[in-house]
Structures are given as C-alpha cells and as structure tokens.
N, C-alpha and C positions, 0 to 999 in steps of 0.2 A: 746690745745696743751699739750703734754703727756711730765711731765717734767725728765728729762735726770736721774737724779735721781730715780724715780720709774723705767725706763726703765733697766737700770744698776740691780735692783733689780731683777726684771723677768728674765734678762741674766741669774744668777748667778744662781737664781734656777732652771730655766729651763737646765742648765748646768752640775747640781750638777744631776736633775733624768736624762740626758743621761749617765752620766758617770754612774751613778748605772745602767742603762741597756747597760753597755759594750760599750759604744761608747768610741771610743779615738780618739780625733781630736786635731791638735793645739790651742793655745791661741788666741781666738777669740776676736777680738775688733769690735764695731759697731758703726757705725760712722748714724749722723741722720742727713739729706737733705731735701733740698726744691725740687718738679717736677722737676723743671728745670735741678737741678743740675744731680739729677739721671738718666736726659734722656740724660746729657753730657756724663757722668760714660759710660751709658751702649753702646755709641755712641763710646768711646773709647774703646771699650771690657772687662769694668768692671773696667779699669784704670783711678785713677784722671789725668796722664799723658800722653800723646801721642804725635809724631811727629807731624809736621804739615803738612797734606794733606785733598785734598777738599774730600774724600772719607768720611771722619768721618764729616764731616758738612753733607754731605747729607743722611749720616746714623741718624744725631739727628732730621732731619726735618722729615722723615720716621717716628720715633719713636712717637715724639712733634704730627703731624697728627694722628698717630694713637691713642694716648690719647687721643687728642678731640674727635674726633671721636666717640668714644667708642669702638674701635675694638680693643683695647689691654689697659692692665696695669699693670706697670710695680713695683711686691710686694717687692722684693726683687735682691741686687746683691751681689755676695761671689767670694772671689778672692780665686784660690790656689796658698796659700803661709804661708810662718812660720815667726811671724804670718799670721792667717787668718783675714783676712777683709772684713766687711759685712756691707751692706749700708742698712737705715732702712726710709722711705719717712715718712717725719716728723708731715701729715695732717691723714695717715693713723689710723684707731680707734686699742686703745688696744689689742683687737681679734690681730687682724692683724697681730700685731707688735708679740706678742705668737705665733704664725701660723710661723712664718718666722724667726724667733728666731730658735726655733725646729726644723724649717728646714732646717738652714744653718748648725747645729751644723752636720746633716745629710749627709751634702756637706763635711763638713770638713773631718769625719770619711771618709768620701770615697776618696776623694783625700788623706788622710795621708794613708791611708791603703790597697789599691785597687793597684795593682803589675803596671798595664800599666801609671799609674802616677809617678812610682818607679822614676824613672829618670828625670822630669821635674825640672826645677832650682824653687826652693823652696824660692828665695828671687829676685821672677822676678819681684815685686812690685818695689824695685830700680832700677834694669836692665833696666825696661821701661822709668822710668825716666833719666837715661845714655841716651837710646837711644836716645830721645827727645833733648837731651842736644848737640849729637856727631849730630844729623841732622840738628837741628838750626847751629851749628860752618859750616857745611855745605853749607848750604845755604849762612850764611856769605860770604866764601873762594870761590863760585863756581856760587852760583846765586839759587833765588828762582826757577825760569822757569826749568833750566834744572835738578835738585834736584827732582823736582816735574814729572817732564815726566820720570825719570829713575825709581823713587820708581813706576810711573805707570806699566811701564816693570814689574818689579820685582815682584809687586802684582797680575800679571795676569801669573804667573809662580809660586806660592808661593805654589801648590798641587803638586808639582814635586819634593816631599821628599818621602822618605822611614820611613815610621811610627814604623817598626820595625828594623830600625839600632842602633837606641839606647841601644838596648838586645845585638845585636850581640858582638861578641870580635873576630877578625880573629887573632890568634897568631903566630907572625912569627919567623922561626929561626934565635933567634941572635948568632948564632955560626960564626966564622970569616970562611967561607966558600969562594971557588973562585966559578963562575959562573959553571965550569965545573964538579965540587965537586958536587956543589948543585943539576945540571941536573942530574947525575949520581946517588945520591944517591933516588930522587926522583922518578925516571928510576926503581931502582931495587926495593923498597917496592910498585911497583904497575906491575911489573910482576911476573903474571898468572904460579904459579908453582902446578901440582897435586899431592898430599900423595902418596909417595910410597916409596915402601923395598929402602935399596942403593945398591941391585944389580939389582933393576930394573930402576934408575932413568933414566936411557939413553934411555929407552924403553918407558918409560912414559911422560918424559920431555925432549924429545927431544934436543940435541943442537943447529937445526938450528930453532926449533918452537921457543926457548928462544931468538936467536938472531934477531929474524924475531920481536920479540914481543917488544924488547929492541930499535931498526930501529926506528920503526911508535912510540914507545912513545916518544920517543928523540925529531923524528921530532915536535911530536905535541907541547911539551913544550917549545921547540925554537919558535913557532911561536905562542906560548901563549905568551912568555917572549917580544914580539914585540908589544904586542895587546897592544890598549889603549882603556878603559880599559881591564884586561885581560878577567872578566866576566861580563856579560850582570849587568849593575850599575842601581838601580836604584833611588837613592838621585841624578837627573840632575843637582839639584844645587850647590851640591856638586863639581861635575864635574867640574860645569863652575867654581867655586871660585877658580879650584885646575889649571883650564887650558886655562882659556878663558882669552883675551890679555884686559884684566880690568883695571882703571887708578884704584888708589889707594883710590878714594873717593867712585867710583863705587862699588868697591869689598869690602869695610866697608858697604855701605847700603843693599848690597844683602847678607851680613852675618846676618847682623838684619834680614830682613827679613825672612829668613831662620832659625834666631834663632828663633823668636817669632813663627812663620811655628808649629816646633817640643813642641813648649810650648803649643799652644792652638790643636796640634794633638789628644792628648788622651781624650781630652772630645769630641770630634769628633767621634775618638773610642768606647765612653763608653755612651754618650745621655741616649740611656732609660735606663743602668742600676742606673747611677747617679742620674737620678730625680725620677726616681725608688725608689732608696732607701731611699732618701732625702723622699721623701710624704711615705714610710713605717714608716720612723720614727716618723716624722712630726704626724701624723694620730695614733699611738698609744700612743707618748706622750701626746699631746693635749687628747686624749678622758681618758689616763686611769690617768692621775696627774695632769692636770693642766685647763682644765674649769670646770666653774660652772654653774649653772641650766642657769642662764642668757645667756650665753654666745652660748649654746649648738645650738639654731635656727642659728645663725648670722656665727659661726663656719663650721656648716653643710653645707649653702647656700656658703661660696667661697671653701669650701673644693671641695664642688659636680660640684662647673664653673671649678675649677682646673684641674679634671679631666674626665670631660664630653669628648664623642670621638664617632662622625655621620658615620654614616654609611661609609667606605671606607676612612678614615684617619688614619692617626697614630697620636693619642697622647701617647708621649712616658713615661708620668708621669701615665697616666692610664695604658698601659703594660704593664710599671716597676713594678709599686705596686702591681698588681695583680696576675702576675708571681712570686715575690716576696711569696706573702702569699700564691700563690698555691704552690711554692716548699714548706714553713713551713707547709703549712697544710697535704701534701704529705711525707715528714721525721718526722711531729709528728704521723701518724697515720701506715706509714708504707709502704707507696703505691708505692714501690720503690724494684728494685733489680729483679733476677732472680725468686723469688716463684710468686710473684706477674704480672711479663711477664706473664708471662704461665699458670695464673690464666684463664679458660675459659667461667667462669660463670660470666654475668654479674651482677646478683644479689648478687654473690659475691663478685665482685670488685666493688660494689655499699657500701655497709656494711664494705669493708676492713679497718679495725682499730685494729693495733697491737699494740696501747699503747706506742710508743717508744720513744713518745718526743723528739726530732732529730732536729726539725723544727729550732729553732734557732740557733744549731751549724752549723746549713746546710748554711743558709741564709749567717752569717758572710765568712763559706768557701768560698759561690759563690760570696761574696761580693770582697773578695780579688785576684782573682785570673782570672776572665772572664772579657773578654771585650761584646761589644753588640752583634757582631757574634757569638762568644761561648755560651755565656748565652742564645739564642736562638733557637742553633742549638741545646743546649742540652737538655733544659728544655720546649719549645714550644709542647705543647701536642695535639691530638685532640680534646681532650676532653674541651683544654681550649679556643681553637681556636672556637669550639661550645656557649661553655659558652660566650664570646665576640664577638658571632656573625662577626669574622675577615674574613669574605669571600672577593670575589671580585667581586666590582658592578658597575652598568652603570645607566647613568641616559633614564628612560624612556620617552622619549618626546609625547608620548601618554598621559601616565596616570600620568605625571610630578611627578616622584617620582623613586627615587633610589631601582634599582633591584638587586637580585643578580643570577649574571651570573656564579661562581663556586662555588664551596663549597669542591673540592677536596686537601684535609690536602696537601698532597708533593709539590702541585704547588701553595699554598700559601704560604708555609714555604719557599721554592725556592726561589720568588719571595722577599719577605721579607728579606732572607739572604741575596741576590744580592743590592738590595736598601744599605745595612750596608755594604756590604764590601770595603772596601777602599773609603766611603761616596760617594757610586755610580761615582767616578772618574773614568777613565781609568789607565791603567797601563802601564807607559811609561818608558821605561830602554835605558839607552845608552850603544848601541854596537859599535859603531867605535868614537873616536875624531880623525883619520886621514883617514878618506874613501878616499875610491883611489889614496892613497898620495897625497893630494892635501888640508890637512887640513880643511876637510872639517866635520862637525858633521852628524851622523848616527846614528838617534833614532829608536824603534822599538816598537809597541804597543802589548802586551799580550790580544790573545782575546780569553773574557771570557765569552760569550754567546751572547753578544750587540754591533753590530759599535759603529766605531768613528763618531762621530759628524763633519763632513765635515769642517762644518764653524771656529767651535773653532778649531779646530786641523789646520787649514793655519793660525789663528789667532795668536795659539801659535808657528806655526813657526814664524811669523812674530817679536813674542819678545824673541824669543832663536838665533835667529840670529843678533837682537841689541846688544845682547850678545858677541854672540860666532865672530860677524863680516867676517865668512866666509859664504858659500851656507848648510844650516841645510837640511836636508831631516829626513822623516819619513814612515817607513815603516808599514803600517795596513792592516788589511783582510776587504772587505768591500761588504758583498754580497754574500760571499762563495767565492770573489775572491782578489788575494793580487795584491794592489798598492802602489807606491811610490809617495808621497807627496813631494814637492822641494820648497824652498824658496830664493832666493840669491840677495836678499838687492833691487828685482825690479819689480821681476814678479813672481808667483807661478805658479809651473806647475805640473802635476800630469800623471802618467802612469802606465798603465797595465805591473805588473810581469806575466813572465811565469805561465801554472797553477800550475807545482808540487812543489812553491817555497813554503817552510814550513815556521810556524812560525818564526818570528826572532829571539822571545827571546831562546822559546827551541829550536831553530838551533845550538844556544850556547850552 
C-alpha cells in the first residue's frame, strides 16, 4: 500500500511540470479507494452521491463482472468541477498512480478550458448531492414505487435536450410596446424595398407591391404569435417543464434530470477530443519528467493496452492522441495553408518542413474551441486515416478474419461524422403543443441520412405522453416516405402522409 503521504508528493510534482508546460486546470484533490468503492463512483457517473434508483445498481454489477472478468479496469475517475476530484484505486502500483495523476491533470485543463464545457455548473459535485437529498424527501412525501417509475419516464427521455441552447441568447424587446406596435414595427424592417432615385421610388417600389408585401407579413406573424411554440423547439423537455399539466413533485424530478442531461452533455460532445488530450499530456509528461529506467517497460505495457484500437473500432484515446500529434507535428513543420494545398509533388509534400514550430500553439487553439465533430471535420486527413489503417471492415467467415471492404477517405469521414453528431441520436423538435386544438403534442424528426428506429420512437412516445397526458404524435421520413406515429394513453397507431408532405422541422 502506497502511503498517502508520498502519493500527495507525486501530485504536487507532477502538477508543478503541467503547469510549466501551460496546463491550467483547477485545484485538484485526490481522493484514494478501495475496488469496490471505485466501481460504486463510476456506477454513479463519477459521483460519491446519487439518487436512489435501480439503474445505478445495475450499472455497478456490469462494472464488478467486468473486473473479474478481465474485460475492463477501471485506472482512474475525474469529475468536472471547481474543485476538481479525482479518484485514485488504492491496490494500484506507483506507475499507475503517475500514469493517472498526469492524466487527470489533462482532464482538468480541458474541462476548465475547452469553450463547450463553458457553461456546465462548475460546483455540480453539491448540486448532485441536493439532488439526492430533494429525491429521498421525495420519496418520503410521495412513495418509493412511484418516484421510481417517474425518474424511469424521465430517463428514457433524458436525449431530448438541445446541446447547444446553453450558447444561444434570444434577446427580446423590452420596450413597453402594444401587440399592434410590435407587429407593425416588425412588418416594416422586414419589407423588401429596392435602391432607388426618389423620383423613381413609385416606379421601382411600387405602392401596391409594398402593400401586398406588408398583407402576407402581418398574416404570418399573427399566426406565428398563436404558435406554440413559435419555432420548431428543440430542448422537448423544456417544453414539457414549461407546459405539460406536471404535479409539482413531477416537475422538480424532471428538472434534475434535465439538469444533470446538460451537465454530462458536453463530454458526450467532446469524447475523443478529451481523452485525446488527457493521454497527449499523460504520454509526454510521463516519458519526458517523470519515469525512470525502471518504470519505462511496465509504463510502456498499459500506455500501449490504453490505446490499442482492432481493426474497425473506435478507440477514442487512440484518435485523440494521434490527431493530436499529427495537427503538432503538421503546425511545426508547416504542412498547412494554401502553398502547401497546392503543393503537387509528392516528394515534396513528403520532405515539407518549414521550421515554424506552431505545433503547440495549434494544439491548445484546437483544444479550446472544437468539439469532436469539428475537430474531425477539420483535421481528419487522408493521410492520417492511411496511417491508422481507419477503413471499413467485415468479417470474413471464410478466412475468419477481418477484411477491409472500403478505403474511400469522404465515406469514411462521413460515416464517422454521423456516428458524432448529436451522439448518433435523432433529432427531435416540437412543432405544435396544441395540434388541432385539441391539446394535443406535435413532435417532428429532422432527417439526416438514417430512419428512426420504429421501436424506440412508439417507445418514446409512450413516455412523452406520461408526460404530456394528452395523444403525442410524431412526425418522420421512413423509407423515402413520411409517416405519422400516434400514441394516446392505449394504442399506437401509425399512417402514411401524403407524398409531397416535407420535412416538418424545415416546413417551419
């Protein structure tokens, strides 16, 4: 056993060469665990607190099997939060505990620093434990059973946020305006006037084209100003907190859950570039300050399990780091920008080395500012998809061995984009809360190359309308053709739309 005391001493120095190589992260505490306890931690999402539900018991038995086993183990866990907290298993050898040190410190720079974390509640280490606190009084006031089957609802709705409404600011005029003021004024900075003399204005702007123009916009903003909502919404659970007929114990859980939703969002977002960066750091602190001759075999062997990646998976701590060091090695040498496009000598984009040492200002840029869509759209090369042999393979049941069936750069990159965006979920936006006056909810799915999923899609109507308590419908493209999905508290039923019915979100 590795006493707490030396452990504390490796923090500090391993803490002391991040900060000289420009890491800025918050005050890190490490807290040191028995198995068990760490498989509870990571069973609560990295929290010593959680509500009580059977979900997280069956998450620690997953976990518990999978250590015996040997199919997984679990080195480390790093919360984001101010402070940061970092759990360290207490049987683990030295190595280790350096290995994991380094690479929390990696965690932390990138959640303090990295824009799509910008806005996460930075003291959600309490907040969970609130939560825990206001669900127990809960269950007190209301009963364990139905506590339990509601947070079920809410869990199986819990992707039904807008990952980027935390960015947005809609600002509205708070000038004392009457309704007729406002349509009016709105009316006239959005009719269509052409440049011209003002002895020609009659000739060119017509006065009945302006009136004709001023008609249809009125209409449309009046029957905007009716909509609920006015634009296709897509945080549903927003919707439902703001309009669904909720007892007041209901509508406190489904805020948690919506809150915690938008907390664990952005590492959803951000996966391979965070453990990306985490094992860049990780991998140069350890090799260039802080092992010794001894250490360098036993280091090498879990660095190299870390990020081992078989043919046709994604380890994302191997794409992080390597993307990574291929952007540095690409801004130190130059291999970037418009001379270098339109280089067409490969022998000379073999040899290209402009000396510019770039490489680490580049890295912190991309570290701050990309989520894992961006950071692949824009840095994903051929060259490097070559070098990581990242094609796409099937297995041969001939020759029992993984082949590969493409190797063409745009439809892997495709393919891999899609995977990341909005963590391969569907894109679900609320366009009516009063369909056919009848109070009834009007969802709509945005499609972006892939059906819905038949089954989960009646499923999740089935917990949007525990909710909403009237008939849910949802409108998707399935097949090249658009149907309507219906739920109303007894029977799902489903029907063919007309063909020329367009999308529903851009109908809005």
């Amino acid at each position: 056993m590795i006493s707490k005391a030396a452990l504390a001493d490796e923090a500090k120095r391993i803490a002391d060469v991040a900060r000289e190589s420009k890491l800025d992260f918050f005050e890190t505490h490490f807290e040191v665990v028995d198995f068990d306890t760490m498989q509870q931690i990571a069973a609560y999402g990295g929290f010593p607190q959680r509500y009580p539900h059977w979900r997280f018991g069956m998450e620690y038995e997953r976990l518990r099997k999978q250590h015996v086993y040997g199919l997984g183990k679990i080195y480390e866990m790093v919360i984001n939060n101010d402070p940061c907290y970092a759990y360290l298993v207490a049987d683990n050898a030295m190595i280790d505990q350096k290995l994991v040190m380094a690479h929390v410190y990696g965690h932390g720079d990138f959640f303090k620093n990295n824009h799509w974390f910008g806005k996460t509640n930075r003291k959600m280490m309490d907040e969970m434990a609130n939560h825990a606190t206001r669900v127990r009084r809960l269950v007190d006031r209301v009963g364990f059973e139905p506590v339990e089957c509601f947070i079920d609802v809410c869990l199986s709705l819990e992707n039904l946020i807008d990952p980027h409404a935390p960015f947005m600011k809609r600002v509205r005029d708070k000038r004392t305006l009457s309704t007729d003021q406002t349509t009016k004024q709105g009316v006239e900075e959005q009719v269509v006037r052409f440049a011209s003399k003002s002895y020609m204005k009659d000739w060119i702007n017509p006065p009945e084209f302006i009136k004709k123009q001023r008609e249809t916009l009125e209409a449309e903003m009046k029957k905007g100003k009716s909509a609920l909502p006015e634009r296709p919404l897509r945080d549903v659970l927003q919707f439902i907190l703001d309009h669904a007929p909720l007892e007041d114990w209901q509508a406190d859980i489904l805020s948690m859950v919506r809150e915690e939703a938008y907390y664990y969002a952005p590492q959803g977002q951000t996966k391979i570039m965070n453990e990306g960066w985490a094992t860049f750091w990780h991998s140069r602190i350890m090799t260039r300050h802080i092992l010794t001759d001894a250490d360098v075999i036993t280091y090498a062997d879990h660095h190299s399990g870390t990020v081992a990646m078989a043919p046709g998976q994604i380890n994302p701590y191997k794409i992080g780091v390597e993307l990574f060091r291929d952007i540095e090695d690409r801004w130190n040498k130059g291999r970037f920008g418009k001379e270098y496009e339109e280089c067409t000598s490969l022998d000379e984009a073999r040899q290209w080395d402009k000396k510019l040492g770039l490489g680490l200002d580049k890295v912190f840029e991309v570290r701050k500012i990309h989520n894992d869509v961006t950071f692949i759209d824009e840095f994903l090369t051929p060259e490097f998809v070559e070098r990581l042999r990242m094609y796409h393979y099937r297995f041969d049941p001939t020759t029992r061995r993984m082949v590969v069936v493409n190797r063409d750069f745009e439809k892997i990159k495709a393919q891999f984009l899609f995977m990341l965006t909005n963590h391969a979920q569907p894109y679900i936006y609320v366009l009516d809360g009063n369909y056919a006056n009848r109070g009834e909810l009007y969802l709509g799915h945005q499609h972006n190359g892939v059906d819905l999923d038949i089954k989960f899609a009646v499923e999740t109507l089935k917990s949007l309308q525990t909710l909403w308590h009237r008939p849910v419908h949802l409108q998707a493209q399935i097949n090249d053709e658009m149907f309507l999905f219906s739920f109303d508290g007894n029977q799902s039923q489903q029907q063919r739309l007309h063909e020329d019915m367009p999308d529903p979100v851009h109908a809005l």
